[in-house]
C-alpha positions, 0 to 999 in steps of 0.5 A, spaced: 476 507 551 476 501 545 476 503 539 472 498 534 477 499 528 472 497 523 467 502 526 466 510 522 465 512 528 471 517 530 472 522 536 474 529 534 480 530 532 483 537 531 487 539 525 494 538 526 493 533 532 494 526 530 490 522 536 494 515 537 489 511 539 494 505 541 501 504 541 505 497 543 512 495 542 513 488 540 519 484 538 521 486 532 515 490 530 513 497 532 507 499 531 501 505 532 494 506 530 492 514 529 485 518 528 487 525 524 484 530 521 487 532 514 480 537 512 486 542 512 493 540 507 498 536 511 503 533 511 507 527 512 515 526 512 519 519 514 526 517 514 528 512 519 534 506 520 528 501 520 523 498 514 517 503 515 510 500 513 503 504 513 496 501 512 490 507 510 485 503 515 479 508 512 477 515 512 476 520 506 483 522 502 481 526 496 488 528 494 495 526 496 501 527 493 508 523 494 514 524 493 519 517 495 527 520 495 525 526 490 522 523 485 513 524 485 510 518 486 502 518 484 497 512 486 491 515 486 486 516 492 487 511 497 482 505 499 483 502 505 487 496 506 492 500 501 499 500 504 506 504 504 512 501 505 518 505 506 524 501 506 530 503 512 533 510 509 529 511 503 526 518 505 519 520 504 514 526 504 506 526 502 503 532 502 494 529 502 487 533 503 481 530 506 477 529 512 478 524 518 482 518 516 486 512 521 491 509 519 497 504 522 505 504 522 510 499 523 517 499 523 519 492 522 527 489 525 529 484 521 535 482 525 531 479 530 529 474 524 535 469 525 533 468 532 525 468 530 527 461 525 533 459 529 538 460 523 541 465 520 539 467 513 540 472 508 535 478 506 535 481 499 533 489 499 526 490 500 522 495 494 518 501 497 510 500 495 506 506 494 499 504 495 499 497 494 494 492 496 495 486 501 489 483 504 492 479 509 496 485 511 490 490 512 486 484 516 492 483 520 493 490 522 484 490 524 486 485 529 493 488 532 489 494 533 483 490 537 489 486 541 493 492 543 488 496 546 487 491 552 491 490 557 490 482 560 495 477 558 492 473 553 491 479 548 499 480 550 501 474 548 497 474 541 499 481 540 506 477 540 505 472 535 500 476 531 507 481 530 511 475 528 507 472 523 506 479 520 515 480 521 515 473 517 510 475 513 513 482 510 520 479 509 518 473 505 513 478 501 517 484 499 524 483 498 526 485 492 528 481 486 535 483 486 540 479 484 544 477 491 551 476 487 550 482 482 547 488 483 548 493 479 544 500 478 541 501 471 544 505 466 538 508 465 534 511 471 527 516 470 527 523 473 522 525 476 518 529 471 518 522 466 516 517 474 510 523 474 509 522 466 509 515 466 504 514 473 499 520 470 500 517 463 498 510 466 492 513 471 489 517 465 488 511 460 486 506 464 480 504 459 484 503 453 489 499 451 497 502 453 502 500 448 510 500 450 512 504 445 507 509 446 510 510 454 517 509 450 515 516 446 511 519 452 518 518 457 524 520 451 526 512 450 527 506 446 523 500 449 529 496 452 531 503 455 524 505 459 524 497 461 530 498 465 527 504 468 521 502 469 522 497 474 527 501 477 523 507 479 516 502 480 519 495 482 515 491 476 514 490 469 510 496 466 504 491 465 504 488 472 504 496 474 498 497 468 494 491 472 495 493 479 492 500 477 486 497 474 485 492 479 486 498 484 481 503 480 476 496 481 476 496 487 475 503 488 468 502 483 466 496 486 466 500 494 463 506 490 458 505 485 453 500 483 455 500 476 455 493 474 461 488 473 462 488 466 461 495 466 467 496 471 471 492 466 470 495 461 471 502 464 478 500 467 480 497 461 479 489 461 476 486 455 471 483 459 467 480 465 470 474 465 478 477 464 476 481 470 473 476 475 478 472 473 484 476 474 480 480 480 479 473 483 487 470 481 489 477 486 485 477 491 482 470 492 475 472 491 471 475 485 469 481 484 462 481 487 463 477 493 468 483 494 462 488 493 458 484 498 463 482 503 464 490 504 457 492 503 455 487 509 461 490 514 459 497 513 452 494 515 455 492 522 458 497 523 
């Protein structure tokens, strides 16, 4: 049977027992894409010797709880197209609630690259992404997920070269912004309990103006020390963090309310109509209403 990956309509599922619906191992790239049932707590745990990526493809998550090398990590729910990236023996666990969800994971090689380019080339240390947006990614897996449910000759050779473009991509998108000469470990790093501070902190005042020295008091630091230790435990500035999350909250409006945009801005903390559209539009390439109506006539469809 072939699934439709867009569809909301799924096989039963019982709890505890993830149905792959395809599996393929490509040159470079592993991928899978599952259907499970999270009605009951379930739990989720990865370290592996390569880069793991996972794409939330639909269904309902109403709580979920991430730890990343024992430090709690707090995303928000997530939307779909959302994804994770585990970097090569980082260790993750994930404890979500919810309902019937599907969801795609990658490991990806990066010792086939110097043959993909022909040459030999040097990969800075890739970031973890907890519930970060990639649209070509998320369109990409949908198609990958079509091509390895059919077994002609054709869909093989497209699944090959979609993998590789999704290989090139990951690795030009997601290395972190290390210095290759001279890397160092912060002199001041979070715990845990302030990574969980900081997050909560941010995900509760979205709608308001949040000031460095206030998340400086919240966490026990000077301004330069929780600069340091911020971009450690998140891999950005505290105000590309506060952007991101607005811009999550936003999308997640626009999927489930009728509120107008302005009323969106104004909600997740942007200063009006035209600052959202314009920083909305700069992220994902379209604005915020052609968002809305490009998902309201795909879940027409299907």
């Amino acid at each position: 049977m072939v699934f439709d990956p867009r569809s909301s309509v799924w096989p039963d599922v019982s709890i505890g027992e993830p149905k792959p619906l395809s599996k393929s191992e490509l040159p470079g790239v592993k991928f899978s894409w599952t259907v499970e049932n999270i009605s009951q707590r379930t739990r989720w745990s990865i370290k592996r010797e390569k880069h793991t990526v996972i794409v939330h493809l639909g269904g309902p998550i109403r709580k979920i709880e991430t730890e990343l090398n024992g430090k709690g990590l707090s995303p928000g729910r997530p939307l779909d197209g959302d994804i994770w990236i585990i970097p090569a023996g980082h260790e993750y666990q994930s404890e979500a609630l919810g309902g019937t969800i599907r969801y795609a994971e990658f490991e990806f090689d990066q010792t086939i690259l110097s043959g993909l380019i022909q040459r030999d080339i040097d990969i800075a240390p890739i970031r973890h992404q907890i519930g970060y947006s990639d649209a070509f990614l998320h369109r990409a897996t949908i198609r990958l997920a079509e091509l390895t449910q059919h077994a002609d000759d054709l869909s093989a050779l497209a699944s090959v070269s979609l993998s590789h473009t999704l290989l090139l991509h990951f690795f030009t998108t997601y290395p972190g912004k290390h210095n290759r000469v001279r890397q160092r470990i912060p002199r001041t790093q979070f715990s845990a309990k302030q990574t969980r501070l900081a997050s909560g902190f941010i995900a509760d005042h979205l709608q308001q103006p949040i000031m460095l020295a206030q998340l400086a008091d919240l966490v026990g630091m000077t301004s330069h020390e929780l600069l340091e230790a911020f971009r450690h435990a998140f891999g950005s500035t505290p105000a590309q963090y506060i952007i991101e999350q607005r811009l999550r909250r936003t999308r997640a409006e626009l999927l489930g309310s009728n509120d107008t945009i302005a009323t969106i801005a104004a909600e997740v903390g942007f200063s009006s109509h035209a600052h959202l559209t314009s920083t909305f539009a700069s992220k994902y390439g379209i604005s915020p209403s052609e968002f809305r109506a490009s998902h309201r006539d795909s879940d027409g469809e299907a």
